[in-house]
DRENLO-720505 format. One record per residue (C-alpha): residue in three letters; chain; x negated, y negated, z negated. Coordinates in nm, 3 decimals, padded with zeros to 5 digits. Layout:
    r  c       c1       c2       c3
  ALA  A        X        Y        Z
...
This chain:
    r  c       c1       c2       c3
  UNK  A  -02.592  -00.902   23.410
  UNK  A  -02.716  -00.809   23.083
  UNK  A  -03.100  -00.927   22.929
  UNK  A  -03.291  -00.758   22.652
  UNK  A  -03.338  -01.009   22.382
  UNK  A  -03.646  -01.233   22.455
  UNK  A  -03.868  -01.087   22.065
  UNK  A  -03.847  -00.752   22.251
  UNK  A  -03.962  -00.862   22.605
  UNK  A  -04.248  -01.008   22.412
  UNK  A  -04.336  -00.639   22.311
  UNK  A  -04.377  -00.588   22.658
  UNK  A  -04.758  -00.578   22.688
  UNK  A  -04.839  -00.333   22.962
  UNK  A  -04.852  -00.300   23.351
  UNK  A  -04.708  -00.009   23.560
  UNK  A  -04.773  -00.005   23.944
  UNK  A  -04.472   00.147   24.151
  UNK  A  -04.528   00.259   24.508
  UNK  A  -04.198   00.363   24.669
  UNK  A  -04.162   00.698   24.845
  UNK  A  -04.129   00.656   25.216
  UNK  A  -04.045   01.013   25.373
  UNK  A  -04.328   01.314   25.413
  UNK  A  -04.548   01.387   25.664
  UNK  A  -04.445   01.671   25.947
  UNK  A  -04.655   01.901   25.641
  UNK  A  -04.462   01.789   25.339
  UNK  A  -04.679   01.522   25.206
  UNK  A  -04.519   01.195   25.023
  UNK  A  -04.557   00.954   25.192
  UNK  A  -04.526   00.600   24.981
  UNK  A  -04.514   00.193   25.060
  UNK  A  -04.675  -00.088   24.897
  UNK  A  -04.711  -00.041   24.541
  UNK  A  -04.559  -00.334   24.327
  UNK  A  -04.689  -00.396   23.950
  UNK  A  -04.403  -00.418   23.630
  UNK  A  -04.468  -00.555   23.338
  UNK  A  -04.325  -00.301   23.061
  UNK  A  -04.390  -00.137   22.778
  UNK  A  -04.531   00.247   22.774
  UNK  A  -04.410   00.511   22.480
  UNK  A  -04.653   00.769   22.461
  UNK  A  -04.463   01.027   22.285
  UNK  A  -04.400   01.376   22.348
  UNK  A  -04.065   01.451   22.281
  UNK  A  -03.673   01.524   22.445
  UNK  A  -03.530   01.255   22.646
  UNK  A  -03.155   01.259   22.728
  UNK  A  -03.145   01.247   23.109
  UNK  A  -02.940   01.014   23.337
  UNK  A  -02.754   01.370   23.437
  UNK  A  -02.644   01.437   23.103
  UNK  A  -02.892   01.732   23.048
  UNK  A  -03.222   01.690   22.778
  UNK  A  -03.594   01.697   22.948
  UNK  A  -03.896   01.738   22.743
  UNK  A  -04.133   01.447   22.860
  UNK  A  -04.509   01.328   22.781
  UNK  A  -04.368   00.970   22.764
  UNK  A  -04.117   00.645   22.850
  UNK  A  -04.123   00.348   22.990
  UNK  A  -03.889   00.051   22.859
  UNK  A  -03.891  -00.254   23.213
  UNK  A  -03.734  -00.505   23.095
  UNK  A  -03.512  -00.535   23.405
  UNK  A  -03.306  -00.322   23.597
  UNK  A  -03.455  -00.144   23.850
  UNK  A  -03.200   00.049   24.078
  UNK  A  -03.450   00.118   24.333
  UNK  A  -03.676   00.327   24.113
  UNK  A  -03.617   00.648   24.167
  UNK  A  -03.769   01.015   24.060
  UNK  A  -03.952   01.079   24.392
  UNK  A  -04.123   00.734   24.361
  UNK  A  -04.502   00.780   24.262
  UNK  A  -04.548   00.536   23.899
  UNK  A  -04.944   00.472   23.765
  UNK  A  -04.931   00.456   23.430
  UNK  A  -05.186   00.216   23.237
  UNK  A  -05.420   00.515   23.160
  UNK  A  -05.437   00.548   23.550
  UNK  A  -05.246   00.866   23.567
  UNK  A  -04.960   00.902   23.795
  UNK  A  -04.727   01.181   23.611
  UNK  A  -04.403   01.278   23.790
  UNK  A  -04.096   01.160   23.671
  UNK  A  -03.837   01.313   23.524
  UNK  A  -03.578   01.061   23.514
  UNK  A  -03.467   00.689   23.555
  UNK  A  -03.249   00.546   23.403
  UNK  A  -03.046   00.189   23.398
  UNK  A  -02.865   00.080   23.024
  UNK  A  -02.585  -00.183   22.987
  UNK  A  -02.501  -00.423   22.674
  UNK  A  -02.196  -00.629   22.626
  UNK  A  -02.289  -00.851   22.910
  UNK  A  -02.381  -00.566   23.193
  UNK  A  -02.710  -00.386   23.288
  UNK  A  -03.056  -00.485   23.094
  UNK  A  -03.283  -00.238   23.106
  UNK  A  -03.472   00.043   23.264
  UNK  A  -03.643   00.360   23.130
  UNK  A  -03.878   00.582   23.328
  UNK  A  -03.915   00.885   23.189
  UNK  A  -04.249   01.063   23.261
  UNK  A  -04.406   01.443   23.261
């Protein structure tokens, strides 16, 4: 497995919470777990993202964990720093010559 290069971890400065979706209620309502708090670093700019599916999203913002995170996924409910929990619009996992280092969030 891959690691980001320790100067850029050290750019790293704020804190996410993730709470994993659980399943809805019998009305539709996410349900989530326990939330669990990242250490990352937040991008607040508006502009196109290339998706994990190939296709471009417009999004608010991303969110560089320096760690892969497979079980992240889009129906997962993130709190930013700002205390805002945006939806998601995609996750995705990057490689270097060594294997997988890195995950972006990016957010609505």
């Amino acid at each position: 497995m891959g690691a980001l290069d320790p100067e850029l971890v050290a750019l790293m400065v704020d804190t996410i919470t993730v709470a994993p979706a659980t399943g809805r209620t019998a009305s539709g309502t996410a349900t989530f777990g326990a939330p669990v708090s990242l250490t990352c670093k937040v991008d607040w700019k508006r502009q196109v993202y290339p998706s994990a599916t190939g296709r471009d999203v417009v999004g608010r913002g991303i969110v560089y964990l320096p760690a892969v995170h497979p079980e992240i996924t889009t129906e997962d409910r993130v709190t930013l720093p700002d205390g805002s929990s945006p939806p998601l619009l995609g996750v995705q996992t990057f490689d270097d010559e060594a294997g997988p280092c890195y995950t972006t969030l990016i957010f609505q």
